[in-house]
C-alpha positions in Angstrom: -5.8 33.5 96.4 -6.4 36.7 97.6 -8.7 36.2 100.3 -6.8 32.8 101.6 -7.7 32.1 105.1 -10.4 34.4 105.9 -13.2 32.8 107.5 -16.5 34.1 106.9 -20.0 33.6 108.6 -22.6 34.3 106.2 -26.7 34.3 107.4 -28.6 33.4 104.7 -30.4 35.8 103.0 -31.6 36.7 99.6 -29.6 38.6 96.5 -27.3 40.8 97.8 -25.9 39.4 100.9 -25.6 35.9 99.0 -23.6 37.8 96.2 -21.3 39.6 98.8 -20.3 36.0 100.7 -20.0 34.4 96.6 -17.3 37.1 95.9 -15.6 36.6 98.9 -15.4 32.7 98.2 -14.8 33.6 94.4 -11.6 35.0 96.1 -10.5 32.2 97.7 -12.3 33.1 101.3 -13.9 30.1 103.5 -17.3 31.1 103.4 -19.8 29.4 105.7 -23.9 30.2 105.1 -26.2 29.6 108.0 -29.6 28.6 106.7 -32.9 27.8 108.5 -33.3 24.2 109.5 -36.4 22.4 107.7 -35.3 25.0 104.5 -35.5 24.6 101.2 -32.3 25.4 98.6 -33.1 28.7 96.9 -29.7 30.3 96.9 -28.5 30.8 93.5 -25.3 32.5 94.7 -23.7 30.0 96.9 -20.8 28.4 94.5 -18.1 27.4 96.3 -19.5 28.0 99.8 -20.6 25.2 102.9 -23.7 25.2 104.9 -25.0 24.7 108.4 -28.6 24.7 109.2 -29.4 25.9 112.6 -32.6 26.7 114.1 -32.2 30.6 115.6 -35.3 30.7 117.6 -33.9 28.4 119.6 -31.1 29.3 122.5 -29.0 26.6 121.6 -29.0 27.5 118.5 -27.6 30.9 118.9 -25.1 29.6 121.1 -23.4 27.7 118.0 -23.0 30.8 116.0 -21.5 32.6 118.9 -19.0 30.0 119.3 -18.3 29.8 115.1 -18.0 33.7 115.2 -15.6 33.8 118.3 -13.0 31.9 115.6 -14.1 33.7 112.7 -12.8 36.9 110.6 -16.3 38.2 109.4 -20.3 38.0 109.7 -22.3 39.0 107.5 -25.7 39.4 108.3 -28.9 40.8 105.9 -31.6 41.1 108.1 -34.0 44.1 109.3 -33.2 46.6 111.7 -32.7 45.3 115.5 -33.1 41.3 114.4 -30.0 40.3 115.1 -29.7 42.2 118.5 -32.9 40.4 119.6 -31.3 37.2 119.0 -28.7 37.9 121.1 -26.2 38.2 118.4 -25.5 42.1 118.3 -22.5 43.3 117.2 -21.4 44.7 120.8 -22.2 40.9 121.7 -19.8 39.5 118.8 -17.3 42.1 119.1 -16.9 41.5 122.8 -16.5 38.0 122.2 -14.5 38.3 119.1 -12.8 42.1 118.6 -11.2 41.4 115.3 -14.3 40.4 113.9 -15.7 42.2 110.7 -19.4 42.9 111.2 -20.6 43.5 108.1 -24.4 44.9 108.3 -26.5 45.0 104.5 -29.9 46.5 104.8 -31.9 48.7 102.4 -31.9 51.9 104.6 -28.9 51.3 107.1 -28.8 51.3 110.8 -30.0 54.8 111.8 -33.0 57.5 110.3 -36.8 57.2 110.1 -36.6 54.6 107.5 -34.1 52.1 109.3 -37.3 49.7 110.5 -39.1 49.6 106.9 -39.3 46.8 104.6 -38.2 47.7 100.9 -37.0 46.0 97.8 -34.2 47.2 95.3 -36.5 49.7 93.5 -37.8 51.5 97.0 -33.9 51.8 97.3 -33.4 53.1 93.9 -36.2 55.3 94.3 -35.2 57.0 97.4 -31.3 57.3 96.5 -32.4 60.0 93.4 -30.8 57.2 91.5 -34.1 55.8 89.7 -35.3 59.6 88.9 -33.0 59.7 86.4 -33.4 56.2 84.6 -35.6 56.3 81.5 -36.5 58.2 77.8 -38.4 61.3 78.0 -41.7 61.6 79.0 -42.2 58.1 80.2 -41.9 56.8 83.4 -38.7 56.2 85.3 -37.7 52.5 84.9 -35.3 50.2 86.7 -32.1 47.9 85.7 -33.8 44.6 86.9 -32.6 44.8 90.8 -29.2 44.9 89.7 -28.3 48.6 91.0 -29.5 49.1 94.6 -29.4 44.9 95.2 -26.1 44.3 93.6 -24.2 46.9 93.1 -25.1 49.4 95.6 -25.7 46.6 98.0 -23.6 43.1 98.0 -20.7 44.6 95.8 -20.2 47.7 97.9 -20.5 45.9 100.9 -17.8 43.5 100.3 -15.9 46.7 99.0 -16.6 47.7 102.9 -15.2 43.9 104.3 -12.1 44.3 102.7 -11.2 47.6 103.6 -12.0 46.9 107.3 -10.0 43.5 107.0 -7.0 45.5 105.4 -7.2 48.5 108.4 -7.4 45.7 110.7 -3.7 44.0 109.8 -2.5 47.6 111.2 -4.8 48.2 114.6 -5.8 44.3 114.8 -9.3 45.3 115.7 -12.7 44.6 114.2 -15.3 47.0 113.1 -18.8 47.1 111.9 -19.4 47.9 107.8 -22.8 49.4 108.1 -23.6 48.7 104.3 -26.8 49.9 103.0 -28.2 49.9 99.4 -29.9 53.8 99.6 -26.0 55.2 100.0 -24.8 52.2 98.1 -26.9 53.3 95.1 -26.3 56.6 95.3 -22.5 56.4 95.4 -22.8 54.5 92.4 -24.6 57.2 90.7 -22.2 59.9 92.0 -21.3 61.0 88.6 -25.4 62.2 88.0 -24.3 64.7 91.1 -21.0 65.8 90.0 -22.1 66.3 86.3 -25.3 68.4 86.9 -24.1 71.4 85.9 -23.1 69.9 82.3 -26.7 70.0 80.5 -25.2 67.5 77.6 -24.8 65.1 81.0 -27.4 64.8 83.3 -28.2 68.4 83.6 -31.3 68.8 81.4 -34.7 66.3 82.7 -34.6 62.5 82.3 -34.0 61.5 79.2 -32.7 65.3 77.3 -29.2 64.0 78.3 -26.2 62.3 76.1 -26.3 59.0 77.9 -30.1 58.5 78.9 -31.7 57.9 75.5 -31.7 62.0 75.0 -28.9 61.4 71.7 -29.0 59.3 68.7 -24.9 58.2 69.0 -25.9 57.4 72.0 -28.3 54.7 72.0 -30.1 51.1 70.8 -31.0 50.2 67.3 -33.0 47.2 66.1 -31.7 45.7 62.8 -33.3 43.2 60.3 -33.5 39.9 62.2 -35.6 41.4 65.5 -31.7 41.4 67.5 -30.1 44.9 68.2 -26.9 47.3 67.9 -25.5 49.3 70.6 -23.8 53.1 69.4 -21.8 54.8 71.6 -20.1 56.7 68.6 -20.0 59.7 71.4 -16.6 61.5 70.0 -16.2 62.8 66.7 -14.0 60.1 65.1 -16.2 57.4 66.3 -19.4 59.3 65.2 -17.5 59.7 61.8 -16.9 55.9 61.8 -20.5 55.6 62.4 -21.5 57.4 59.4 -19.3 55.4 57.2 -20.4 52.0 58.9 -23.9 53.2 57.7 -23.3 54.6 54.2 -24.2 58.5 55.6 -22.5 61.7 54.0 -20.7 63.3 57.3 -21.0 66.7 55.1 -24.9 66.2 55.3 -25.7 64.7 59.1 -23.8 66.2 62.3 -23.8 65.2 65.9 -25.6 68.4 66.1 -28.4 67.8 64.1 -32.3 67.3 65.9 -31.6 63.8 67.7 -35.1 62.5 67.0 -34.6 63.2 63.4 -31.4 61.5 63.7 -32.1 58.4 65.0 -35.1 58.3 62.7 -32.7 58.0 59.9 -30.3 55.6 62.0 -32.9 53.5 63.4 -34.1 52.8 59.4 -30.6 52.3 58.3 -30.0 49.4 60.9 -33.2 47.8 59.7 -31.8 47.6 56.7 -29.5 44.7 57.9 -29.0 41.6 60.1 -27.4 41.9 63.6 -24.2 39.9 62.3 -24.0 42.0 59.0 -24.1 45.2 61.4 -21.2 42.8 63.5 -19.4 42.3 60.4 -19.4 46.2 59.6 -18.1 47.9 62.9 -16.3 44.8 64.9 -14.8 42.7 62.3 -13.9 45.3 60.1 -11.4 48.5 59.9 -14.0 50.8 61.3 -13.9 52.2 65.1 -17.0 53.6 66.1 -18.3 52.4 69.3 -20.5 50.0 68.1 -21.1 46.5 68.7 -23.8 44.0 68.6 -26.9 43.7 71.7 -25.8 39.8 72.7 -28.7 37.6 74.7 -27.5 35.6 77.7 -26.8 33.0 76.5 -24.5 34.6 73.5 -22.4 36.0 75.5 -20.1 33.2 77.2 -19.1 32.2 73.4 -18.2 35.5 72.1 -14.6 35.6 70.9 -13.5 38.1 73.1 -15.5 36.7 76.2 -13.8 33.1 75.1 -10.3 34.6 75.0 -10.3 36.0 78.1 -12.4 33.2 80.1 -14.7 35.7 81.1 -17.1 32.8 81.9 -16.6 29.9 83.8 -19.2 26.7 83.3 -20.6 24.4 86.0 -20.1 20.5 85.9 -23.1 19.9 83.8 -21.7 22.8 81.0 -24.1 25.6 82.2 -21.9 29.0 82.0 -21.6 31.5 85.1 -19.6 34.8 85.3 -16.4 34.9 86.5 -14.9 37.0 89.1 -13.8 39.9 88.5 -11.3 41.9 88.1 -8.4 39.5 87.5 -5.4 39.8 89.8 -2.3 38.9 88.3 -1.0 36.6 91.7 -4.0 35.6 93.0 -6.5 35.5 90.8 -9.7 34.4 91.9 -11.8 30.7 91.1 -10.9 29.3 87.9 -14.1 27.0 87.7 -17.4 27.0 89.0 -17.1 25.0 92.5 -20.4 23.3 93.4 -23.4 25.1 95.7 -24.1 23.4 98.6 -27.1 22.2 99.9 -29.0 23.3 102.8 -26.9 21.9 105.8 -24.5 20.2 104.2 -21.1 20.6 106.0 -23.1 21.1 109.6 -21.3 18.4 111.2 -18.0 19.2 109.6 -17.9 22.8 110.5 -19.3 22.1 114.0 -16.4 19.7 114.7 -13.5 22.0 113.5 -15.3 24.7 115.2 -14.6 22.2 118.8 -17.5 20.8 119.1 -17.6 17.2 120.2 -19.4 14.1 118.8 -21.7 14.0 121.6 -23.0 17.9 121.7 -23.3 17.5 118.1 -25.6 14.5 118.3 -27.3 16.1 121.4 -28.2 19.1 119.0 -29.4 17.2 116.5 -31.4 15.1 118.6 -33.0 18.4 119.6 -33.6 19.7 116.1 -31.3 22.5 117.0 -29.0 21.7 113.7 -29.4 19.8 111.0 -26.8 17.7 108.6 -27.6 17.0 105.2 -26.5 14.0 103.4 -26.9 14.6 100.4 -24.5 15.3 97.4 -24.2 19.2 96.5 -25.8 21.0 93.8 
């Protein structure tokens, strides 16, 4: 695998840092989560990984993630500006302990500027990239991609994006670095293309939701049919709109892409009412037409569509629920082929502790203290 034989320390956190450390394990990285002791098991996105629960607030505590970082390759840590430092586990602490180390930082508004202290939440993030602005149909308010953007993509994906560069760089200067990965300039790199396309009015040059791709065209956009379920067009170039038209019984020498688009997708929004999801289905995907246009599938759809089956897009947990899986493929080390299990809050403390040099007896002694804890049972 890919990532075979990097060791990563992961502090738990919520959403993005979680995702970051799952697609480093996805990749066949060691990843190790530190959770609070006396903490229940709400990490959704810990497949594959082990877990140690120590207590932080207490000196001994930090002590053991000192010593786990001093043999590890990267720390990831999610919380708010200056916690770690006061915890004595700064990254000119850890780097001075460990100089190949990769300290990875995710916060919402990075290390430096007026906002680095304040609490936020994917939207804020969204919101103050310029990103969110653009989101929505005309005339109504700006709305938001679940937490998916600023959390996700801007956040745990572009920050192990930022770990595997600095773990690359460092096989040629064997030094460490610190990946200051932050969801406002995660988000808004993402949304580079709304910058570089402003000058294009049929883009993102005209006001939220005027644009080809933000609701402002009728090729370009959702359609309910019959059964309450939905089509997605993206007939955007001529042959596919011209597919389109044929997929929906239109005369292409009466309706043009140029036509009013509200009038337009008046008269495509009634034609797909006029049939079922899978009739639609039937039409554009199973058929000889090519016109951008396939059916709106639910969660729970989607792991047995035909392509998504084909190509083992989803992998399924012991119990038959299906999960994602990583992605892209590579074609020599691809990444898990099943969904390994989650582990439960301080699960593998004792284990990791020992390989990490600890003995028996400082083990029990930190126990006894309530410094660690070990859990015995079974993972998730």
């Amino acid at each position: 695998m890919a990532l075979k034989g990097v060791k990563v320390i992961e502090m738990a956190g919520l959403a993005p840092a979680p995702f970051c450390g799952m697609i480093l394990a996805d990749f066949g990285a060691r990843v190790i989560r530190v959770d609070r002791t006396k903490y229940a098991d709400m990490d959704r996105l810990a497949r594959g990984k082990q877990s140690i629960a120590v207590d932080l607030k207490k000196k001994e505590g930090v002590t053991v993630i000192q010593r786990l970082c001093r043999g590890a390759d990267v720390l990831i840590e999610p919380f708010r500006h200056g916690v770690m430092e006061k915890l004595g586990l700064g990254p000119d602490v850890m780097l001075t302990d460990n100089p190949r180390l990769v300290y990875a930082r995710l916060t919402g508004f990075g290390q430096s500027g007026p906002l680095a202290r304040k609490a936020g939440h994917d939207i804020n993030y969204l919101a103050i990239s310029g990103v969110l602005s653009r989101f929505g149909r005309h005339n109504e308010n700006p709305s938001f991609p679940l937490n998916l953007l600023a959390d996700f993509a801007g956040g745990g994906l572009m920050c192990a994006l930022g770990i595997t560069m600095a773990l690359f760089e460092r096989t040629r200067s064997g030094k460490g670095q610190v990946v200051d990965a932050n969801m406002v300039e995660g988000a808004a790199y993402i949304g580079s293309f709304i910058w570089r396309t402003r000058d294009l009015p049929f883009l993102s040059g005209n006001p939220r939701g005027q644009n080809m791709l933000d609701h402002g065209s009728a090729f370009y956009e959702v359609y309910k049919t019959a059964d309450d379920k939905y089509m997605s067009v993206g007939a955007l170039e001529p042959q596919f709109f011209n597919d389109l038209l044929k997929g929906l019984g239109l005369d292409p020498e009466k309706v043009s892409q140029t036509d009013d688009p509200e009038e337009l997708k008046t008269v495509f929004r009634e034609k797909f009412l006029s049939k079922t999801r899978d009739e639609w289905t039937n039409i554009f995907v199973d058929g000889h037409l090519d016109a951008c246009v396939f059916p709106v599938l639910e969660t729970d759809e989607a792991p047995c569509y035909p392509h998504n089956k084909e190509n083992q897009s989803f992998l399924h947990t012991s119990s038959g629920d299906p999960e994602p899986g990583p992605a892209p493929n590579l074609s020599r080390t691809p990444g898990v082929d099943r969904v390994k299990p989650q582990p439960r809050t301080g699960h593998d403390t004792e284990s990791v502790l020992l390989e990490a040099g600890f003995s028996k007896s400082e083990i029990e002694h930190l126990i006894e203290a309530n410094v660690i804890e070990q859990n015995v049972q079974s993972k998730l």
